[in-house]
N, C-alpha and C positions, 0 to 999 in steps of 0.2 A: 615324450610321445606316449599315448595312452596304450595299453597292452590290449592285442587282439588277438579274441579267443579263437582257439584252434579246436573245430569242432568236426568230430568223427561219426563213420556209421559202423552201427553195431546191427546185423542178421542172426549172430549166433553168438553162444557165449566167448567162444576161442576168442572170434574178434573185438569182444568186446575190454576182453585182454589185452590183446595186442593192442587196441588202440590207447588203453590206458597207458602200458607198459612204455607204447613208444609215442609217450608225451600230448597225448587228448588235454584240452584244457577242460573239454564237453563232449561227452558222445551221443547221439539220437539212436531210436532202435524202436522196436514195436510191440506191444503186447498181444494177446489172442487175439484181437480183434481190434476191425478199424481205425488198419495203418494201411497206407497208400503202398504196401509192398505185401499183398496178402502170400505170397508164396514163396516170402523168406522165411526163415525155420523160427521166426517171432519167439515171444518167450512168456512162459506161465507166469503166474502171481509170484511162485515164488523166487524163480531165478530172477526176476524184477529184482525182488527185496533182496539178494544174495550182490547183486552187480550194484544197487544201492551202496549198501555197506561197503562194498567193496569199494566202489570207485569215489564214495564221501572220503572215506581214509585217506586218499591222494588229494582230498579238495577238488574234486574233478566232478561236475553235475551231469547230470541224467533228466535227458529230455525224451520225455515217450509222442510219439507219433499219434496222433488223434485225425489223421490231413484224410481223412474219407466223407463223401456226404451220406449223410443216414437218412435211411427210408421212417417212416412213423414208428412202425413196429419194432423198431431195432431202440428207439430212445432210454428206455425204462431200465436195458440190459446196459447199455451204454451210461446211465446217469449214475447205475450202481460201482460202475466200471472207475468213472473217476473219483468216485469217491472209494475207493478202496488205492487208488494212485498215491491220490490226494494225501490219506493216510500212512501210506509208504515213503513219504516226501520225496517224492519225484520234485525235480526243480522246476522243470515246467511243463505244459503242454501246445504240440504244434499243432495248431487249427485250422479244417478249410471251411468246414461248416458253421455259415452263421449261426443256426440255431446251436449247434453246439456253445460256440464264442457265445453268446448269449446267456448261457442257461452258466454256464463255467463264472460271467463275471459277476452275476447275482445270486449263484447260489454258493460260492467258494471265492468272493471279494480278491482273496490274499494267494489265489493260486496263479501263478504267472503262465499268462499266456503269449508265443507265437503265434503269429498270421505265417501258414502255409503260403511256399510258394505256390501251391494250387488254389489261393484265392486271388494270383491276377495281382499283384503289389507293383504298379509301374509307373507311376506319377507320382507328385508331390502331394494330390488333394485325399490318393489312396491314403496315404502315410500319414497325412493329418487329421484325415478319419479315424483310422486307428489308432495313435496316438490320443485322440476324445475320448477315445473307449477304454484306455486305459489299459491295451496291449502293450507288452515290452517292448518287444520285438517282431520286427517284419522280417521274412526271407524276401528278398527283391525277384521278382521276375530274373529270368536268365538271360532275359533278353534287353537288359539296360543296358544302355552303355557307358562308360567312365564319365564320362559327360554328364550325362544325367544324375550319376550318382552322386558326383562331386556337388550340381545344385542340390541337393538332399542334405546339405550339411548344416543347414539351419534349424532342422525338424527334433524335435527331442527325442526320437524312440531310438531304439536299436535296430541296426541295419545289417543282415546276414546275406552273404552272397556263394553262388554256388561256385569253385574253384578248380577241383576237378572232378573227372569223369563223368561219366554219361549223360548228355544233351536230348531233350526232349526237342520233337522237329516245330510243336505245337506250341505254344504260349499253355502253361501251365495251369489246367482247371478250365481251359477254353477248348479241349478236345474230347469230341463225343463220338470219333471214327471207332475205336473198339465196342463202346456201348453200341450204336449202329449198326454197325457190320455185323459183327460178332457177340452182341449181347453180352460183351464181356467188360463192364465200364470202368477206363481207368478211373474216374472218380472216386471207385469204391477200390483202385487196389486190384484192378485184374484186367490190367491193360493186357491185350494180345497182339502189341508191337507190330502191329499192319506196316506203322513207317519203315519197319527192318526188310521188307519185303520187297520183288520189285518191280517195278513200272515202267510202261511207254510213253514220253509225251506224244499226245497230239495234239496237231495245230488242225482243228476242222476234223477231216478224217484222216487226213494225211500224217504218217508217222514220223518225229522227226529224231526221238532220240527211242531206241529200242532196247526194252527190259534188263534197265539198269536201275540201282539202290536210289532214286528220288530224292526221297524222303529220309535217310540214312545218315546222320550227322558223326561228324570224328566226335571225340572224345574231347574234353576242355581239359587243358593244362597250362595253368597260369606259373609253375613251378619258376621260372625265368621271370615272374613279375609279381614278386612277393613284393618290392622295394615299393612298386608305385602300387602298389593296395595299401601301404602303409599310407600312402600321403591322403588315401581317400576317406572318407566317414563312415567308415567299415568297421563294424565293432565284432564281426564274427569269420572265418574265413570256415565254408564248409565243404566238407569233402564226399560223393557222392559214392554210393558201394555199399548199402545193404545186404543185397544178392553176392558179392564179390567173396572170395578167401581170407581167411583171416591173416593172410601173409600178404595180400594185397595189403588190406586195410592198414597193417604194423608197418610196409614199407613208405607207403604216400604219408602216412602220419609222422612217421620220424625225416621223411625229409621237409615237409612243411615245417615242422617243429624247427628243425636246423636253420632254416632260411628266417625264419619268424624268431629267433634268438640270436642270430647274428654270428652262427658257431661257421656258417659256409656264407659265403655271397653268390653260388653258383652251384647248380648241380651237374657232375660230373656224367661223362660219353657211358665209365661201366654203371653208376646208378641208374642214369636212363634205361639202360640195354635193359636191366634187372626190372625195373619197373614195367617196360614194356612186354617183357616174356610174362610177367605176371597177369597183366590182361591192355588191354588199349583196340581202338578202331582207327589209329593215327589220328594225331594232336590236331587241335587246333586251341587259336586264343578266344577264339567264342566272340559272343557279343559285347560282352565287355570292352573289345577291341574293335568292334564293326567290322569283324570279317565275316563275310560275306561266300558266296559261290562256293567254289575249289578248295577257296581257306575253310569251309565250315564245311563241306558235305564228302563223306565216303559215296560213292556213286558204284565203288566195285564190287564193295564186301560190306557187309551188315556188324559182322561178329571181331571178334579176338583176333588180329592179325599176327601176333607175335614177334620174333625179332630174324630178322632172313638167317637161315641155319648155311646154305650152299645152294647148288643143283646138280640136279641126276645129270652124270658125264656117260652112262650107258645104261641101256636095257636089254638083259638077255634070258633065257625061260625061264632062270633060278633064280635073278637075282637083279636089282637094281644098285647103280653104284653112282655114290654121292659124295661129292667132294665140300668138304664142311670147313666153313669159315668162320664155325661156331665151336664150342665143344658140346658133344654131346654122351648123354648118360642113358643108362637103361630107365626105362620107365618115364624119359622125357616124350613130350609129346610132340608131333610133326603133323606136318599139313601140307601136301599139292597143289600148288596153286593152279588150276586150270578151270576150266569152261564149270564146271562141275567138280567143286574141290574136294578132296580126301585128305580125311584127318584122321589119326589112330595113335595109340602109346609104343612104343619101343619095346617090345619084349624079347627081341632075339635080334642081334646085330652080330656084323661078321666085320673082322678085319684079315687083310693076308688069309680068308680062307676058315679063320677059327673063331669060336663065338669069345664076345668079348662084351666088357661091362663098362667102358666108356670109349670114348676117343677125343683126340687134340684136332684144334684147329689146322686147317692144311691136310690133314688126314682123310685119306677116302674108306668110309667104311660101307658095307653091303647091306640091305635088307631083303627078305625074302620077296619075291613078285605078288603072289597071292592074285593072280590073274586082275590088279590095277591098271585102267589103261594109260598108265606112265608114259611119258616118249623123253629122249635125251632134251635137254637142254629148260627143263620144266623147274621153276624156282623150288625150294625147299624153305617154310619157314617152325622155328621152332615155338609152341605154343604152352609148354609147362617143362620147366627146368625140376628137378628133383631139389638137385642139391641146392640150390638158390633157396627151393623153399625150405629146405633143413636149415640152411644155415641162417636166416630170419627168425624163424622158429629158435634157435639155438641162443641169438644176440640178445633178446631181450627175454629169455628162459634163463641163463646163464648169468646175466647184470640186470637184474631185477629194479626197475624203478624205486628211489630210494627220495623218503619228504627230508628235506634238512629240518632239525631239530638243536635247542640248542640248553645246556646243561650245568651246573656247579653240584660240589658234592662237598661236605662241609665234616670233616675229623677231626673231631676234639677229646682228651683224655676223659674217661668217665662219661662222656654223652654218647648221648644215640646217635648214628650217621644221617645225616640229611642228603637226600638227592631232587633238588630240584632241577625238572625237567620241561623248556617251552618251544615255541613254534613259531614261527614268520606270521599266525594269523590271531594272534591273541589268546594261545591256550597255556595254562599253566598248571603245571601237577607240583608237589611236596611232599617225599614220602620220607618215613622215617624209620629204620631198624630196631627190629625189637632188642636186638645185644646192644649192651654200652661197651663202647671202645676202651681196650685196657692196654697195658704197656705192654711192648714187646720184652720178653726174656733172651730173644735170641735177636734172628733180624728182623731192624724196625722194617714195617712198608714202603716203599718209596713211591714217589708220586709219580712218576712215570707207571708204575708196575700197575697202582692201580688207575691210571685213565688207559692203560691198554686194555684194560679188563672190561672197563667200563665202554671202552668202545665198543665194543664185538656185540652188534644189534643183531648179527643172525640172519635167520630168516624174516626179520619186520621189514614193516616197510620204510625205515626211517633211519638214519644217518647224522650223527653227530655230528654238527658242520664248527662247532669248539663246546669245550670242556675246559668248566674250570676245575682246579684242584686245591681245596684250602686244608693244607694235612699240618697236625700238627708233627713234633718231631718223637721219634721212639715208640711207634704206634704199634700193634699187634690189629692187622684187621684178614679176617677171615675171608678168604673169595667165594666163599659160598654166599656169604651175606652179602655182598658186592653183586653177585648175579644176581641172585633173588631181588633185590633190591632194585636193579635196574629192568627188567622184569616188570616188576608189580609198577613200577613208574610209566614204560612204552605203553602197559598196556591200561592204563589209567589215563594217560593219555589221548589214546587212541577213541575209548569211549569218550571222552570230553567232543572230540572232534565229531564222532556220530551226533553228539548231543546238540552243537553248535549250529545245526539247521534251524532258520528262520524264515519266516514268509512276512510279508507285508504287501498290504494294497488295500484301494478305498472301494466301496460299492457302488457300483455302476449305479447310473443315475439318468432318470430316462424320462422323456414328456408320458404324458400319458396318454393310454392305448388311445388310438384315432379307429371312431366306429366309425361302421360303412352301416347302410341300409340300403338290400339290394334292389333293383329298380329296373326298367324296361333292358331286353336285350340291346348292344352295342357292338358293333365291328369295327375292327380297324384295320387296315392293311400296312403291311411293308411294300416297298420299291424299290426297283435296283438302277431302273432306266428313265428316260423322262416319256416313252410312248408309254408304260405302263402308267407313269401319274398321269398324264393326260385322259385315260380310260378312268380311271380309278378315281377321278374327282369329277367325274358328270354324274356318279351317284349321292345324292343328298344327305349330309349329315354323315357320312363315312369318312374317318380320320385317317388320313394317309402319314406316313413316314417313309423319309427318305434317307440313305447316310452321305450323299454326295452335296455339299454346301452349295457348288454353283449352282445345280437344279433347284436344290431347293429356294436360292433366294430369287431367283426366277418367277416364283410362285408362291413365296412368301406372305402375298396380301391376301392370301385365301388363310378364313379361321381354320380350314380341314386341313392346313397343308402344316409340317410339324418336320423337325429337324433331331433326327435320330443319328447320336454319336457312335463310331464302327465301338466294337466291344475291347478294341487295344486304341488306345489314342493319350496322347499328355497334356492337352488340357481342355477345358470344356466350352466350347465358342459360347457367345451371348445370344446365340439362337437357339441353345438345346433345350429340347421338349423329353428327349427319353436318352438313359442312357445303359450299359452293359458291363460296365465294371464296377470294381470297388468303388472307386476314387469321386461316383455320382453320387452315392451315398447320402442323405439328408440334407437333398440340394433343391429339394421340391421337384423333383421330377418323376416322372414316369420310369420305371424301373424294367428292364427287358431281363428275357427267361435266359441270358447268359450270367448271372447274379446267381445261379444254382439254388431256386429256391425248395427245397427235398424233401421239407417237413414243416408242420406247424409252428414249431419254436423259432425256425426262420423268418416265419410270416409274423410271427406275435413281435420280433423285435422289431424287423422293417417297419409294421404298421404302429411301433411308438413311437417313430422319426417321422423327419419331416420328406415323406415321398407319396409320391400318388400311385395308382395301382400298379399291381406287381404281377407279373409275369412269370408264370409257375415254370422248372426246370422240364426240357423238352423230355429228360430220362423217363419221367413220371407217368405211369400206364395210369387206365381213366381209374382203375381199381385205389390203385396208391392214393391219388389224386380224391378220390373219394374217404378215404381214410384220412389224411392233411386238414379236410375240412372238416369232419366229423369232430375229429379232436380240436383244432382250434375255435370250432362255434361249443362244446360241452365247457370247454376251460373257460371263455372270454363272454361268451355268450351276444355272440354280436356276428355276425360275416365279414372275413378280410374281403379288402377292395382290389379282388385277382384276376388274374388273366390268364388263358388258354389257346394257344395256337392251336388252330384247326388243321391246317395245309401250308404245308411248305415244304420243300427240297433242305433237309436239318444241315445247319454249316456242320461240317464235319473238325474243321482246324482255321486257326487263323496264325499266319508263319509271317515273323520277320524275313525269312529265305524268301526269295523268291526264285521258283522252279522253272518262270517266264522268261525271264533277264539272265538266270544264271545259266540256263542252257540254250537260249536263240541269242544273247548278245555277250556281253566282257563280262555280266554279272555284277556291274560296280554303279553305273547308271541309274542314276535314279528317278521317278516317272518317265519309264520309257516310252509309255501309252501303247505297249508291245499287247500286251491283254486286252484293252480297249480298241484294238481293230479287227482283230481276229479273233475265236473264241479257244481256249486253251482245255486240254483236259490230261488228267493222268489215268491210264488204265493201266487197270491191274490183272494176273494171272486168269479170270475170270471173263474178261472182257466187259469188266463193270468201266464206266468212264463217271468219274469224279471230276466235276468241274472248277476252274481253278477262277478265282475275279479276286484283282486286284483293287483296292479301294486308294482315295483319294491321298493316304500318308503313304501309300506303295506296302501297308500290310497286305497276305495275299490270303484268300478266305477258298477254301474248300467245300463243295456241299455235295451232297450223298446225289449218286446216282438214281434212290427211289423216290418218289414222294412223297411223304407222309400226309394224307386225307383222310381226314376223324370229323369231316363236313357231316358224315348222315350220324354222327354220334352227338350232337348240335342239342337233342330233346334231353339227352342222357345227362348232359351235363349244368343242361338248364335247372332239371331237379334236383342238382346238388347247390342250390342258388346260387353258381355264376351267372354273371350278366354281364359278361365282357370276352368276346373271342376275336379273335384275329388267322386275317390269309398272309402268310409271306409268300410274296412273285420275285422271282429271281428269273428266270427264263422263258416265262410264259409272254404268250404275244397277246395284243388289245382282245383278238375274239376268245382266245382260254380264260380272260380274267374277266370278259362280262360272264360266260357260262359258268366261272367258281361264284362271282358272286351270285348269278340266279340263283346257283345249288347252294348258297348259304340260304339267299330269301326262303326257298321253296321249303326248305329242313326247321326254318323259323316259324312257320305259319301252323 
């Protein structure tokens, strides 16, 4: 069975340690800029090159984070960026941006790239587009299922899947709710976690589930299903925790590692316990396993739930008294669980009356009141263990990961000692002493004495796993020449191994650029309903799209009427006209603005394939948008064939969960046509109502409570010569959507 890499997150050096220390085969991590985690403590040029060296020594690679989409003005700072990676041999780069992937596999052939799971990887036709491209490796959506992945076992790339922790509620790269709401875009790396937040459904106006976590998904933990990852075409297992402790990251790392080498078949009640005081939102097996509802969503708490410590058995003016089924330490952390929870560190505990620095399980100890409104019988859980995290810190500080190594040493009268010293991956060193060996006067050496000597690597990172010893007899050999010798061989070594970095790869190869010449204005509309097509096709010459196939083939025999695939789907029906992920890619089609298109470099690839125009990303202000073009007609000298929504209600998300079925029915059901009778919404602390529409495969799409209408901006963008705009109708009725189109005509004239 083929060996699957065991791959970590690095936010800070410590962890990037720890994950080495406790068995990384890969770790990911981010430099100053544009990684999908901009408010991890990331890391400068040169601790790069520091955790490089370091973790090449192990044989352990380093993949930097690139998974952001870049505005125009960010490219030039960004193209320097990988080329300074580039030269630090970084192993590879994870990518969401096409123009990026673009620019990366023709101007650096031999540098390996990921596909980000923020570019949407969930079909087979994804996978064999980028496999054409000449990507290694895909990270799959988190939202496949075993199923799926298992037909994926034909495709030739590399297949990474996310294993534990934190679950995105959103299909990865298909959520515009923080850039919307909050103008904080996770695309770029500063998601403001709106899903952690929480909501009402409503059915109509009628409330039916009241401001609970929605959107809030447990944690993934596949720890219990390492065995059947092995059987699937999983060439990476990845571990989620950027933002996380570096004692988080060294413990999930050393038990994957264990399950993944066969040393455990099970992880144990106290490894759990320990993992979960370290952080967790309560497990779940994710999508991998099609759970669904209950199994996939925290609905009560967003954050760290910890491990239950006891509960308050009294409350009186000085002091609360909790009876702990935990043990607890000073300076561990605790939390209230109630309406409004309180969390705070242990600074002062009381047992019998006196302050005290730990207590045992069954033991009731006191804490001060501090005017908390505590009442008896309130859960207690504990949310940071001290010593947990020393003694983590302690296991792999104190047994220091060690490369086996493998050795002879060759003692002959009058010659010079030979120490050849090699590795499991093909490295070989020969050194030799400048003393010639002479005869002992007194006692000869013996060959035990000196392979003890020879073994004592120290503080390297390497470990004599055998040693040979060819001694001749009656030898006089000095142990200083014996260290030194062994010595100047690790660390001859060692360099060999920094040196043993290669790259390979061929240069992209691509049709050539497809010119457009721009030409009379064009509209086209989206639809979500069939009274809106029925409006929308008594105007002549306007291209309607629809994503629901039975409407559409209804009205099929109309040239205007065009079949638009949802932007998550697995495979592409023989009616598609437009489509929104990956996997439509140079398929001749029409290209929709969920393809994140952010900058010209994205447009200069797309328009070398085989696709018709392309639909600029909804993030893009008309400003950006005018820079995009600017630079791509100076470089190409031609205009891309683009497109510009005018008007529409922006999808905010599109979720495998469905918040329709899992909180009005069993959550297991599938097209329950629950959404299609009644209209659903989730509102937020605000009294904003985000509407919820489920489409034809039961993915359920989201869209922003405002409108977005840049109808009287129609002249503005005509003089950056677009000729192609469109209205997307989601909710509007027949007389809203003749009145948006007059106000397109009227804005046209």
């Amino acid at each position: 069975m083929k060996n699957i890499e065991l791959l970590s997150p690095a936010g800070k050096i410590e962890s990037a340690y720890a994950a080495i220390q406790n068995g990384a085969d890969a770790i990911y991590m981010s430099g100053y800029k544009f990684g999908a985690r901009a408010y991890a403590a990331n890391f400068s040029m040169e601790e790069i090159e520091h955790i490089i060296n370091y973790a090449h020594g192990y044989h352990v690679r380093v993949y930097i984070t690139l998974n952001t989409l870049l505005y125009e003005h960010e490219l030039e700072e960004c193209f320097a960026y990988i080329k300074e990676l580039y030269e630090l041999k970084v192993d590879a780069l994870i990518v969401q941006d096409l123009g990026i992937m673009y620019y990366i596999r023709t101007q650096f052939p031999d540098f390996e790239v990921h596909a980000s799971t923020q570019m949407h990887v969930y079909n087979k036709d994804a996978l064999l587009f980028l496999e054409s491209q000449g990507i290694k490796r895909a990270v799959l959506a988190r939202e496949c299922s075993k199923e799926q992945i298992s037909s994926f076992r034909d495709i030739d790339i590399e297949k990474e899947v996310f294993v534990h922790g934190a679950l995105c509620i959103s299909f990865s790269g298909q959520c515009l709710f923080s850039a919307m709401n909050n103008n904080r875009s996770g695309n770029r790396g500063m998601c403001a976690q709106g899903c952690r937040l929480p909501y009402t459904l409503l059915r109509e106006d009628k409330e039916i589930i009241k401001s609970k976590y929605l959107l809030s998904p447990k944690d993934i933990n596949l720890l219990d299903d390492v065995e059947t990852l092995k059987q699937l075409p999983i060439d990476s297992l990845k571990i989620e925790g950027r933002m996380k402790s570096s004692e988080y990251v060294g413990e999930v790392t050393s038990l994957y590692r264990s399950l993944l080498d066969n040393h455990s078949n099970k992880v144990s009640q106290e490894e759990m316990n320990k993992l979960k005081v370290l952080f967790n939102r309560d497990y779940t097996k994710g999508h991998l396993f099609s759970k669904q509802a209950k199994e996939l969503m925290n609905y009560e708490r967003p954050n760290h739930i910890g491990i239950e410590l006891g509960s308050v058995i009294y409350v009186n003016k000085q002091r609360i008294g909790i009876k702990l089924i935990q043990p607890l330490h000073q300076h561990d952390g605790i939390r209230f669980l109630m309406k409004e929870d309180i969390g705070f560190q242990i600074n002062r505990m009381y047992k019998d009356d006196l302050l005290v620095a730990s207590a045992k399980a069954g033991e009731v100890i006191e804490i001060d009141t501090r005017d908390m409104p505590v009442s008896k019988g309130t859960k207690v859980v504990k949310t940071k263990d001290v010593q947990i995290e020393k003694e983590i810190q302690q296991e792999y500080q104190k047994q220091p990961r060690k490369e086996s190594i493998y050795g002879r040493v060759i003692l002959k009268l009058n010659e010079v000692i030979q120490l050849e010293v090699w590795d499991d991956y093909g490295n070989f060193v020969n050194v030799n002493s400048e003393q010639i060996v002479s005869e002992a006067t007194n006692r000869a050496a013996l060959s035990e004495d000196i392979k003890s000597k020879l073994m004592k690597t120290g503080d390297t990172i390497y470990q004599f796993k055998q040693l040979d010893i060819q001694l001749d007899d009656g030898l006089f050999i000095p142990i200083k020449v014996l260290n030194e010798l062994r010595r100047t061989a690790l660390d001859l070594l060692y360099k060999q191994v920094q040196k043993q970095f290669q790259r390979d790869g061929e240069l992209l190869s691509l049709p050539p650029l497809r010119f457009h010449e721009s030409s009379e204005t064009r509209l086209e509309v989206t639809v979500l309903k069939e009274e809106q097509l029925i409006e929308a096709i008594k105007y002549p010459g306007i291209h309607i799209y629809i994503d629901d196939s039975s409407i559409y083939k209804k009205y099929a025999q109309s040239k205007y009427v065009h079949y638009r695939t949802p932007n998550v789907i697995e495979s592409y029906p023989e009616e598609t006209s437009m489509v929104g992920d990956i996997g439509g890619i140079n398929k001749g089609y029409h290209l929709d603005y969920s393809l994140n298109v952010h900058n010209s470099y994205a447009l200069e690839y797309l328009q070398h394939l085989n696709n018709k125009h392309i639909y600029l990303s909804q993030e893009l202000s008309q400003e950006q948008t005018k820079e995009l073009i600017s630079e791509y007609q100076t470089r190409n000298h031609t205009f891309g064939d683009i497109g510009v929504v005018l008007y529409g209600k922006v999808k905010l998300m599109s979720m495998k969960y469905c918040a329709v079925n899992s909180l009005c029915s069993d959550g297991k059901k599938k097209n329950c046509q629950l959404c299609k009778v009644k209209d659903y919404y989730l509102q937020d602390t605000f009294q904003q109502k985000f509407w919820l529409r489920g489409d034809e495969n039961c993915i359920m799409h989201m869209y922003h409570h405002k409108v977005n209408d840049q109808i009287t901006k129609l002249k503005e963008y005509k003089q950056l010569q677009i000729d192609l705009f469109r209205l997307d109708f989601t909710d509007e009725t027949p007389q809203e959507i003749r009145n948006l189109i007059q106000k397109f005509q009227n804005s046209n004239q």
